[in-house]
PDB file of N, CA, C and O in Angstrom:
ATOM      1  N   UNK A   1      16.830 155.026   8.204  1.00  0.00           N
ATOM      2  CA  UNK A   1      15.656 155.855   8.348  1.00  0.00           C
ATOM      3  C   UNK A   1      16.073 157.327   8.405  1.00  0.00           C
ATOM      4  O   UNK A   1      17.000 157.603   9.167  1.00  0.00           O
ATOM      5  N   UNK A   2      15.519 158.277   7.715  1.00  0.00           N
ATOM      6  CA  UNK A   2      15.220 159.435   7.768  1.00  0.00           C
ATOM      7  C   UNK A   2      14.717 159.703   8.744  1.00  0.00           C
ATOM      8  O   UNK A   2      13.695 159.155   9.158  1.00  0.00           O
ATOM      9  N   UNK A   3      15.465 160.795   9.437  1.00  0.00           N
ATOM     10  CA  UNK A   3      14.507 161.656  10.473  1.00  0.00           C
ATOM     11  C   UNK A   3      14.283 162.939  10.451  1.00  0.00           C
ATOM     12  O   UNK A   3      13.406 163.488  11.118  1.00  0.00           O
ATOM     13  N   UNK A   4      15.278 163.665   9.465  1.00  0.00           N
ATOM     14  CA  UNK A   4      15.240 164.964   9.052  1.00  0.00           C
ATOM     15  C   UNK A   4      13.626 165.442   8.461  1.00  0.00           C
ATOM     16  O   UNK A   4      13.102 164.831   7.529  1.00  0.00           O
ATOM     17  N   UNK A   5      13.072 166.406   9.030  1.00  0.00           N
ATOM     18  CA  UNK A   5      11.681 167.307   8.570  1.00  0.00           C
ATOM     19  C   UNK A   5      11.804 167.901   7.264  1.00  0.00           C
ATOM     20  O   UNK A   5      12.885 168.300   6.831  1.00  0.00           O
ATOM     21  N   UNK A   6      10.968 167.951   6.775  1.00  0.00           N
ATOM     22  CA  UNK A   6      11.160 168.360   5.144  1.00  0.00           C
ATOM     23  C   UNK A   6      11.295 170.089   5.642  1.00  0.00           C
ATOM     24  O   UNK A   6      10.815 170.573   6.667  1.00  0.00           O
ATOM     25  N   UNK A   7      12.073 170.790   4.607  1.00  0.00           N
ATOM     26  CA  UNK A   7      12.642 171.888   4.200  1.00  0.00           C
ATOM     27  C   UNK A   7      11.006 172.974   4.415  1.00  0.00           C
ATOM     28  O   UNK A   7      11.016 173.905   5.221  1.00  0.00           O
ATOM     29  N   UNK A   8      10.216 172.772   3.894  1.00  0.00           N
ATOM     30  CA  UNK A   8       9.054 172.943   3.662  1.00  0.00           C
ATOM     31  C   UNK A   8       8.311 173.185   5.309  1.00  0.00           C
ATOM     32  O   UNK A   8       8.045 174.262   5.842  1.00  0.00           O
ATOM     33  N   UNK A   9       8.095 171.735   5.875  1.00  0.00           N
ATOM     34  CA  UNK A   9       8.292 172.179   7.621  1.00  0.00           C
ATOM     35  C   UNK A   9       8.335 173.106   7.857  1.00  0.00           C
ATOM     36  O   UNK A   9       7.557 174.059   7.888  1.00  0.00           O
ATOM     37  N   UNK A  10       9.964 172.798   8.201  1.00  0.00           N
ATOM     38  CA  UNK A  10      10.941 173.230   8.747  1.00  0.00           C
ATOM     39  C   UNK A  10      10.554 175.412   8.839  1.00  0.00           C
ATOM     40  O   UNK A  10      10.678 176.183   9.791  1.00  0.00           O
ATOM     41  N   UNK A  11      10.152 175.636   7.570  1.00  0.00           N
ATOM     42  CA  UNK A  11      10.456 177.005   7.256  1.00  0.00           C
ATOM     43  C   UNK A  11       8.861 177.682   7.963  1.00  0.00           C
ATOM     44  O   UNK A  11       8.756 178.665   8.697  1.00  0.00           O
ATOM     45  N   UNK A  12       7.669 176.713   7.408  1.00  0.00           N
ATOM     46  CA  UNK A  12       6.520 176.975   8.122  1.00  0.00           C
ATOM     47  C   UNK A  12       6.602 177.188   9.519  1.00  0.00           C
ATOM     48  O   UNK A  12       6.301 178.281   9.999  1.00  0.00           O
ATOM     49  N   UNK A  13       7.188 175.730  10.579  1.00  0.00           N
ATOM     50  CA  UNK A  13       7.306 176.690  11.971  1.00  0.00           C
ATOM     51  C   UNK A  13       8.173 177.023  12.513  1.00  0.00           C
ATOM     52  O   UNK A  13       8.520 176.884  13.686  1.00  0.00           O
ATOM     53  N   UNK A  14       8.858 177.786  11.175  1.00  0.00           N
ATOM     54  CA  UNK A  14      10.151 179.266  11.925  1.00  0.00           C
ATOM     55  C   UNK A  14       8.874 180.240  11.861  1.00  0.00           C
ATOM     56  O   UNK A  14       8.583 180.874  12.875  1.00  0.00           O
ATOM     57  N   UNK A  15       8.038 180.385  10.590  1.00  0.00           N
ATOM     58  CA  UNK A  15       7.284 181.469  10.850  1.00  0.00           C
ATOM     59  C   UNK A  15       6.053 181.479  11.565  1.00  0.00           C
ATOM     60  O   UNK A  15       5.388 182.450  11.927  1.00  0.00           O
ATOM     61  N   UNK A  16       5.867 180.405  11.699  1.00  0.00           N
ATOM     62  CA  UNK A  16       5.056 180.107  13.175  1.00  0.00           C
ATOM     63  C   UNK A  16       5.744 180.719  14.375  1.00  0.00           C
ATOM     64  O   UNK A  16       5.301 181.751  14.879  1.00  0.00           O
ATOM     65  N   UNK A  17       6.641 180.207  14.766  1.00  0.00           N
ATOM     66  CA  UNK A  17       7.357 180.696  16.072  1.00  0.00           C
ATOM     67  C   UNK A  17       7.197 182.711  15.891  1.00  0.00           C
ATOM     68  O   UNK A  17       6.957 183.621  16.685  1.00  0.00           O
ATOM     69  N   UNK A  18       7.489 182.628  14.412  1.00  0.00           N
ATOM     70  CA  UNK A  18       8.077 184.051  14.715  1.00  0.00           C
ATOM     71  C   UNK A  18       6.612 185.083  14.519  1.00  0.00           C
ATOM     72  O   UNK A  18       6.566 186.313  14.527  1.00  0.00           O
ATOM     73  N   UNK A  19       5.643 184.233  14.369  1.00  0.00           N
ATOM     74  CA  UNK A  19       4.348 184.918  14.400  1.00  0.00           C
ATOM     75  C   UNK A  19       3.579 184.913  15.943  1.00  0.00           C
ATOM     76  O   UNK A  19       2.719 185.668  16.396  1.00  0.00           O
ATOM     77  N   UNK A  20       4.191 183.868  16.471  1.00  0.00           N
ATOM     78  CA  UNK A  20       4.077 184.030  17.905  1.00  0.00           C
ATOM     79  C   UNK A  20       4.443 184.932  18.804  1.00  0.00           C
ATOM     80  O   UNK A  20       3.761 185.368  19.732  1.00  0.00           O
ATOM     81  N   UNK A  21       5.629 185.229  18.490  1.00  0.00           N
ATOM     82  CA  UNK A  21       6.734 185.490  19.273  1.00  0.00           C
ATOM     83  C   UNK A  21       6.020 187.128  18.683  1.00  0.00           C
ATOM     84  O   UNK A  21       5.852 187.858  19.659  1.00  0.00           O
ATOM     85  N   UNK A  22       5.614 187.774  17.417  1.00  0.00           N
ATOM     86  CA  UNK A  22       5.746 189.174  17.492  1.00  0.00           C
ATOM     87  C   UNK A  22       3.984 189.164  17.574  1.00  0.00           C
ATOM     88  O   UNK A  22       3.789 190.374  17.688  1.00  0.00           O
ATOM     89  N   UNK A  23       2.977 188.696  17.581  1.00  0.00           N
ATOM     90  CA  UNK A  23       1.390 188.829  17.640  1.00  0.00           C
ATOM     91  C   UNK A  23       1.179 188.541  18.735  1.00  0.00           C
ATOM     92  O   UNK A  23       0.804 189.533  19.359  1.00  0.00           O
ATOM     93  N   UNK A  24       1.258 186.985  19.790  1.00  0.00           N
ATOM     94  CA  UNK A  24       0.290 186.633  20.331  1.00  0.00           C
ATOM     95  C   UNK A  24       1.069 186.642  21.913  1.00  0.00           C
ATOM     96  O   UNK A  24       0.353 186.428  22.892  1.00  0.00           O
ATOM     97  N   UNK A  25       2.406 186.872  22.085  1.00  0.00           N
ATOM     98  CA  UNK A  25       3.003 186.754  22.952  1.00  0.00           C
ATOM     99  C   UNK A  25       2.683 187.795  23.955  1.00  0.00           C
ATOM    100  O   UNK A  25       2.358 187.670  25.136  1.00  0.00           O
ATOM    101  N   UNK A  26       2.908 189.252  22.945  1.00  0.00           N
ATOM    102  CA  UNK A  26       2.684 190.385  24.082  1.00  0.00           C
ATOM    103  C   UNK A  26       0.879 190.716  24.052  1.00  0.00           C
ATOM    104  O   UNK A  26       0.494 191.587  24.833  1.00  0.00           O
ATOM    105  N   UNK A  27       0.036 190.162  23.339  1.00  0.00           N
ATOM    106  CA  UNK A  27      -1.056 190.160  23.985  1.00  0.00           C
ATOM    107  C   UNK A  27      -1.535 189.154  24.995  1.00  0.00           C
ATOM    108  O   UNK A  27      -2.524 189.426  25.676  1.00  0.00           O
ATOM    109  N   UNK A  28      -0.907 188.020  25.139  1.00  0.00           N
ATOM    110  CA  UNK A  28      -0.534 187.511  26.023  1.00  0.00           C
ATOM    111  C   UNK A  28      -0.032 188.224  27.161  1.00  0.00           C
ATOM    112  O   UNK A  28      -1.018 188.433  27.868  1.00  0.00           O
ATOM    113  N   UNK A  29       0.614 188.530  27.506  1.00  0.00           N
ATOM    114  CA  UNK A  29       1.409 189.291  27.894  1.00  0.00           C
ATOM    115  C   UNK A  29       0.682 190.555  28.802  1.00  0.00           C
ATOM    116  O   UNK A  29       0.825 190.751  30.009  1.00  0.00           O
ATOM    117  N   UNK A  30      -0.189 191.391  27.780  1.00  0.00           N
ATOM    118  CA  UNK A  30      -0.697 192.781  28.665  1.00  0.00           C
ATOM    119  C   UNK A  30      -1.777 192.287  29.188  1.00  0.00           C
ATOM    120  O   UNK A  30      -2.233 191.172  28.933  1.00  0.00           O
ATOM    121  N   UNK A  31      -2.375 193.338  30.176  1.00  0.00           N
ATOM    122  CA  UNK A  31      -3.192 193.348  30.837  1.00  0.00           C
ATOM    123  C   UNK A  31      -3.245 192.132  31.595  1.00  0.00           C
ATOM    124  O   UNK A  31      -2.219 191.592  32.008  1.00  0.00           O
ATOM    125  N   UNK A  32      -5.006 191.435  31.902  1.00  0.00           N
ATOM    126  CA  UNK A  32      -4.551 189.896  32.928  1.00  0.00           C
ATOM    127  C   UNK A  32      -5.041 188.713  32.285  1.00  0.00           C
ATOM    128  O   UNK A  32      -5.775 187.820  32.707  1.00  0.00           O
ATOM    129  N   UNK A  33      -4.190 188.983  30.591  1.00  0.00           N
ATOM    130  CA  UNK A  33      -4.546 187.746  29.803  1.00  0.00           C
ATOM    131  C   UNK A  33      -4.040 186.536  29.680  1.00  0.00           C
ATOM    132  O   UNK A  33      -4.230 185.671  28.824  1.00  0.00           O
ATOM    133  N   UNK A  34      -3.065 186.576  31.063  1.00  0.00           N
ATOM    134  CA  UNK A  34      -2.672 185.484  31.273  1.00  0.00           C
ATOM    135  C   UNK A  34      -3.127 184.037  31.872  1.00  0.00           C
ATOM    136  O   UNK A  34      -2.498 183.004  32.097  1.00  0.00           O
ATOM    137  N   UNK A  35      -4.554 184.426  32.040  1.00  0.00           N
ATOM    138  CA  UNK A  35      -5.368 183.635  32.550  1.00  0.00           C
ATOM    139  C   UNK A  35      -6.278 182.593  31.473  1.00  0.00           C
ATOM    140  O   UNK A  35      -6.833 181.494  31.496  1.00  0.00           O
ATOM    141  N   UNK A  36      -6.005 183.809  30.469  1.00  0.00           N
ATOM    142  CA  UNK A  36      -6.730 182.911  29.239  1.00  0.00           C
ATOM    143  C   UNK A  36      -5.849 181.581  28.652  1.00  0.00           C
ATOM    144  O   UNK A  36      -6.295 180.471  28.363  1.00  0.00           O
ATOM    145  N   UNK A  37      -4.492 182.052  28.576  1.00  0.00           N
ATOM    146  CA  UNK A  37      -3.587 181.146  27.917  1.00  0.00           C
ATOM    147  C   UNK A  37      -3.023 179.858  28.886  1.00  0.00           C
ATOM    148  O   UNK A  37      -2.252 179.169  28.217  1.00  0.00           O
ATOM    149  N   UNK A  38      -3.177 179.385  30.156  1.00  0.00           N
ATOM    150  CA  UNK A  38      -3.073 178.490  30.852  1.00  0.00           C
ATOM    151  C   UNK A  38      -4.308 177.429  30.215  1.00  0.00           C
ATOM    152  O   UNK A  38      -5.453 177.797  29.949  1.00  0.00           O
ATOM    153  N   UNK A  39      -3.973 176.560  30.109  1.00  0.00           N
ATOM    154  CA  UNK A  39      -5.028 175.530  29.876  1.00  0.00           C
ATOM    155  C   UNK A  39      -5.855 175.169  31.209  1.00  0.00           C
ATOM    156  O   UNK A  39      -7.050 174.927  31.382  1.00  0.00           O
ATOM    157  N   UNK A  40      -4.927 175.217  31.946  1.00  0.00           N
ATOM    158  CA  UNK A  40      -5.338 174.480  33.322  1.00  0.00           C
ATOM    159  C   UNK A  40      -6.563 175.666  34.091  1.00  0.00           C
ATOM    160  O   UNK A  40      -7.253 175.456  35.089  1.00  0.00           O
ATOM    161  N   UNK A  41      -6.511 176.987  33.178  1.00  0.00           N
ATOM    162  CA  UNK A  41      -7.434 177.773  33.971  1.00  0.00           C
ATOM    163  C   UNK A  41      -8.669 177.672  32.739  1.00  0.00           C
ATOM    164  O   UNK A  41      -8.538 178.695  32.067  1.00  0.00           O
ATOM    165  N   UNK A  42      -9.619 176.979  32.282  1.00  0.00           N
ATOM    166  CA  UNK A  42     -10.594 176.867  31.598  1.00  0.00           C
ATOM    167  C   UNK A  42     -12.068 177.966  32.029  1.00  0.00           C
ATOM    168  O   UNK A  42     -12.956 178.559  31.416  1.00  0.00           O
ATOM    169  N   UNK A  43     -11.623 177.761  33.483  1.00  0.00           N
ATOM    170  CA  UNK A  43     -12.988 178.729  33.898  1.00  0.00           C
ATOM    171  C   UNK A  43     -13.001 180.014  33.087  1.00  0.00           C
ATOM    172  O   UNK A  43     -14.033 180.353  32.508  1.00  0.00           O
ATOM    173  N   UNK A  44     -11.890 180.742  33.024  1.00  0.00           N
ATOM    174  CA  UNK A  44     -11.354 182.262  32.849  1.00  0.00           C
ATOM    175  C   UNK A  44     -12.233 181.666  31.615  1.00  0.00           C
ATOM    176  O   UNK A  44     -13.400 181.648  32.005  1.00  0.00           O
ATOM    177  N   UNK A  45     -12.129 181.080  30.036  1.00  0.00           N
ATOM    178  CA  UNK A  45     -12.305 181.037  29.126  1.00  0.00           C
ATOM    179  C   UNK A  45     -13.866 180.519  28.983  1.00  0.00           C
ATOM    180  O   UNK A  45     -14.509 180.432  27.937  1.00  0.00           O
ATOM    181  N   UNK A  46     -14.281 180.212  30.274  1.00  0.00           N
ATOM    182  CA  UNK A  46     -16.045 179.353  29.803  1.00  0.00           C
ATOM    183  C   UNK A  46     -17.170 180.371  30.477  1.00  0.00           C
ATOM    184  O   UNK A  46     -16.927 180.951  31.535  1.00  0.00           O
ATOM    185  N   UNK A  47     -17.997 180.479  30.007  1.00  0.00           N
ATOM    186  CA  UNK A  47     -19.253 181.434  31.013  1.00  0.00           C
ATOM    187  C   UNK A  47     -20.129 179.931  31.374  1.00  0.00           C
ATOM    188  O   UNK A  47     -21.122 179.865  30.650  1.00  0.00           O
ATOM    189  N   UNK A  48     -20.028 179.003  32.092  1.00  0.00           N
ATOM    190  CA  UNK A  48     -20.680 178.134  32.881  1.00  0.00           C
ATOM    191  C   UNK A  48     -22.163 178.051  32.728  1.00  0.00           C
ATOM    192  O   UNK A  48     -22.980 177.151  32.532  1.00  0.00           O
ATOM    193  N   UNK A  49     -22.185 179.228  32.881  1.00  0.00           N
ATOM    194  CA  UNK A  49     -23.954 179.900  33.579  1.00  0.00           C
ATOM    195  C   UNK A  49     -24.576 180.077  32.195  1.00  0.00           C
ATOM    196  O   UNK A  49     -25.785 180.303  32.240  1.00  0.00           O
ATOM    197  N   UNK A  50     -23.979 180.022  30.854  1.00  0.00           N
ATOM    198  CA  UNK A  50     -24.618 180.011  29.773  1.00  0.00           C
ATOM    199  C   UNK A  50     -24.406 178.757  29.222  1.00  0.00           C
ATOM    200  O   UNK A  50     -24.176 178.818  28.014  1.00  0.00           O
ATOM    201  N   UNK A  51     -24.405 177.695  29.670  1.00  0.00           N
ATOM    202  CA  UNK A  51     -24.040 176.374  29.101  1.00  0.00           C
ATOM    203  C   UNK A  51     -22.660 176.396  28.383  1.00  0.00           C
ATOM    204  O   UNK A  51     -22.541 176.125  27.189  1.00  0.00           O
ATOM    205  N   UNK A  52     -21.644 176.732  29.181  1.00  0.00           N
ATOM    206  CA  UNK A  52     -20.395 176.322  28.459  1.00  0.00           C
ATOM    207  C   UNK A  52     -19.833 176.923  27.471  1.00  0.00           C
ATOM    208  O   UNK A  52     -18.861 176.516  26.835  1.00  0.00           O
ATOM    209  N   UNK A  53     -20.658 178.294  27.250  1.00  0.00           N
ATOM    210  CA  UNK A  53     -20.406 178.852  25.999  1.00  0.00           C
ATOM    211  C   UNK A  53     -19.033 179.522  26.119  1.00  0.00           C
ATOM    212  O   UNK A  53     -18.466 179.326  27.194  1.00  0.00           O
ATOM    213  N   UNK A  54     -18.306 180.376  25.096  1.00  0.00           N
ATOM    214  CA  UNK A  54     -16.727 181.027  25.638  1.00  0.00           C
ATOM    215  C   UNK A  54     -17.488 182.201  26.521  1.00  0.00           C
ATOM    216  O   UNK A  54     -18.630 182.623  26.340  1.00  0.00           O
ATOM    217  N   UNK A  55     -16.428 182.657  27.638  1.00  0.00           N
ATOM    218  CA  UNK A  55     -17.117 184.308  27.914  1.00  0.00           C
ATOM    219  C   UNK A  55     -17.212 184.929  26.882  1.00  0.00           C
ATOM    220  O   UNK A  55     -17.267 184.483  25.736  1.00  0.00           O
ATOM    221  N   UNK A  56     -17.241 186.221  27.311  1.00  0.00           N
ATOM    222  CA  UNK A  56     -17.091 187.259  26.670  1.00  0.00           C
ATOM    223  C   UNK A  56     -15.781 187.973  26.295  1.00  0.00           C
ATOM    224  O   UNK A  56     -15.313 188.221  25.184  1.00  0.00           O
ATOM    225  N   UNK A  57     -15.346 188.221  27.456  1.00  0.00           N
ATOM    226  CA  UNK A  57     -13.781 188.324  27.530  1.00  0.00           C
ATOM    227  C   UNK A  57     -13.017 187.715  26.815  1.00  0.00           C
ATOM    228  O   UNK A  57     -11.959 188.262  26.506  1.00  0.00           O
ATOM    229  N   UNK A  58     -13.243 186.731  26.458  1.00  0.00           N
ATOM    230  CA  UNK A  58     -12.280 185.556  26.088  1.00  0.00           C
ATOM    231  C   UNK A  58     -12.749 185.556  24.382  1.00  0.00           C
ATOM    232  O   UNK A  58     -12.160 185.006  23.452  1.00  0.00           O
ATOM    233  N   UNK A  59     -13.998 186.364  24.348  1.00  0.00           N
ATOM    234  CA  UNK A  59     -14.557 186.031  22.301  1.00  0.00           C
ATOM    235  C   UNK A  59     -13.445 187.412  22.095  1.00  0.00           C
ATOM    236  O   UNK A  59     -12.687 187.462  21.126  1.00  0.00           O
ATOM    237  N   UNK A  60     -13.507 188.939  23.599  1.00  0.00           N
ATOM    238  CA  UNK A  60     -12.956 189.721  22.752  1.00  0.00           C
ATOM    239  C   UNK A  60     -11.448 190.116  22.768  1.00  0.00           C
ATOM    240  O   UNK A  60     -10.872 191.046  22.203  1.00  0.00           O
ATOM    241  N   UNK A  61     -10.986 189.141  23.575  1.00  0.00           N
ATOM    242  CA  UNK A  61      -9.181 188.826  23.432  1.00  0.00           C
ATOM    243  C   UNK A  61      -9.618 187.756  21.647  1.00  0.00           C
ATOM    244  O   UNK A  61      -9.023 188.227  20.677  1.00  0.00           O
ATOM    245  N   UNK A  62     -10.274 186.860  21.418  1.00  0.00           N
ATOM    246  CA  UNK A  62     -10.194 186.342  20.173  1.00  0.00           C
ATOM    247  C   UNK A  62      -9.892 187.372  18.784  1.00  0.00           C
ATOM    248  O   UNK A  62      -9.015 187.348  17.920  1.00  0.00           O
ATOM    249  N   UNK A  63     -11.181 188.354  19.055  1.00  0.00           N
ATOM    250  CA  UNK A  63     -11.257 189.566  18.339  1.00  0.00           C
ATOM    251  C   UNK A  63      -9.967 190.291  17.636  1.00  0.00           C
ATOM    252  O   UNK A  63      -9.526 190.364  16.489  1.00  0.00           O
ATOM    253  N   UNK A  64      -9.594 190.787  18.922  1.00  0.00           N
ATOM    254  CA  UNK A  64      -8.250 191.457  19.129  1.00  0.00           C
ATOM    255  C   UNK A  64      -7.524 190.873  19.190  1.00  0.00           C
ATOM    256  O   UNK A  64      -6.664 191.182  20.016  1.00  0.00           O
ATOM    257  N   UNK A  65      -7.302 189.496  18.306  1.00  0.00           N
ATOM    258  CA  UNK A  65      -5.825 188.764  18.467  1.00  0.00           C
ATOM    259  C   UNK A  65      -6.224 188.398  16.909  1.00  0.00           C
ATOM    260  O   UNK A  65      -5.417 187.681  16.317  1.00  0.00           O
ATOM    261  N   UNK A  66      -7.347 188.809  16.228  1.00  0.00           N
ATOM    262  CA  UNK A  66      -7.565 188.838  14.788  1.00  0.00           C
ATOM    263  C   UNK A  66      -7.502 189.706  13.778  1.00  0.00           C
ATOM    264  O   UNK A  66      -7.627 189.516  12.569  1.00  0.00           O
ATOM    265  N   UNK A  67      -7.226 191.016  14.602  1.00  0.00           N
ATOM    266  CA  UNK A  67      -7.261 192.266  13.865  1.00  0.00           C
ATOM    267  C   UNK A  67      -5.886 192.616  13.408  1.00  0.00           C
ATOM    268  O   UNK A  67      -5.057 192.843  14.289  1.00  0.00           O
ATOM    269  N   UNK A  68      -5.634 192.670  12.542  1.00  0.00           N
ATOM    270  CA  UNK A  68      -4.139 193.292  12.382  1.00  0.00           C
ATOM    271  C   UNK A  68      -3.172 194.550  12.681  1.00  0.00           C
ATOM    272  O   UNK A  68      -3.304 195.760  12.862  1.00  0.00           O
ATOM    273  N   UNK A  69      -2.303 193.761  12.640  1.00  0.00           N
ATOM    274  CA  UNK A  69      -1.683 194.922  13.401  1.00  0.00           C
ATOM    275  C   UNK A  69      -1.363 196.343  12.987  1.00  0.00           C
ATOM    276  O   UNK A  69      -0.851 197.121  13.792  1.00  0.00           O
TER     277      UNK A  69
END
């Protein structure tokens, strides 16, 4: 059996990692957006009081993690 990942993979999440590592890390990173990226903190990411919808906060960290750099 083969277990080796095709070449193809393989190269997609190097540039995955490395699109992480230079976009989403340090917006991660500033201010207190670290609340968004925990899974375990869902509240930070839900407005409750509008039926579950995303906050606000959380559509405009989406925003600004879409705009280029």
């Amino acid at each position: 059996m083969n277990f080796e990942l095709p070449q193809d993979l393989v190269s997609y999440l190097k540039r995955l990692d490395e699109f992480i590592d230079k976009e989403i890390t340090p917006l991660q990173e500033s201010n207190d957006n670290q609340r968004f990226f925990d899974h375990r903190r869902e509240d930070a990411r839900t407005n409750w009081a509008a039926g579950g919808t995303p906050s606000e906060e959380w559509e405009e960290l989406l925003i600004e993690a879409d705009r280029p750099a």
